[in-house]
C-alpha positions as CSV (number, residue, x, y, z in Angstrom):
1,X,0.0,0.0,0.0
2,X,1.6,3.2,-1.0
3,X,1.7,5.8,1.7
4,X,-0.1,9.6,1.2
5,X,2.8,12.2,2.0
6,X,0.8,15.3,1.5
7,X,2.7,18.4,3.4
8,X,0.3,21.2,4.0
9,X,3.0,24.2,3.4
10,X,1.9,28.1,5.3
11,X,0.6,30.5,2.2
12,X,3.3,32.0,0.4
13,X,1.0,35.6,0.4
14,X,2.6,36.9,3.8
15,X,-0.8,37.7,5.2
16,X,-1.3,39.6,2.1
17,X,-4.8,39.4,0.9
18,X,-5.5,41.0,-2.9
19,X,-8.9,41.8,-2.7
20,X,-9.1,43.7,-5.9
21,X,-8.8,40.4,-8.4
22,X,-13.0,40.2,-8.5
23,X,-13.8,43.8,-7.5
24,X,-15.0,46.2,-10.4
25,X,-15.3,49.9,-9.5
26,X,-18.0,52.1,-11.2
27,X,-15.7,55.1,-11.5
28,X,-12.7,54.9,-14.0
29,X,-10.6,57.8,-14.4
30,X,-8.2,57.5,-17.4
31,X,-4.1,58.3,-16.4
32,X,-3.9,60.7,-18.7
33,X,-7.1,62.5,-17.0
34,X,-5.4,62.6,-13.9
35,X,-2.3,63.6,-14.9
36,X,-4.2,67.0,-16.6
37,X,-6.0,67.2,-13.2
38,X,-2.4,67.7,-11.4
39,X,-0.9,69.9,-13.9
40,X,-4.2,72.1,-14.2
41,X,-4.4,72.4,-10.1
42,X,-0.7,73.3,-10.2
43,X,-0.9,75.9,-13.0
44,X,-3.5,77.1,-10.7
45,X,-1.5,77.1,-7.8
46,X,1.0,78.8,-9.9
47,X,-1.5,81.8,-11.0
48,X,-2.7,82.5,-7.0
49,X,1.2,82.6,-5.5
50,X,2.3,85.1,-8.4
51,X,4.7,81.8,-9.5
């Protein structure tokens, strides 16, 4: 009869859990949309202290 050696090894994750595989958000924000966002708050920023 051939033995079962089955090990049960810990998780590799770390305690790391990646919640974000089966989650879908309803707001999506293109990079390039934020990245206009940043510039155009700074150019503001820039305007109001007189640069």
């Amino acid at each position: 009869m051939a033995r079962d050696n089955k090990v049960n090894l810990p998780s590799s994750g770390a305690g790391l859990t990646r919640y974000f595989d089966d989650a879908q958000s309803s707001i999506s924000i293109s990079p390039q949309t934020v990245v206009m966002v940043i510039l155009g708050v700074v150019a503001v920023l820039l305007l109001l202290t007189g640069f």
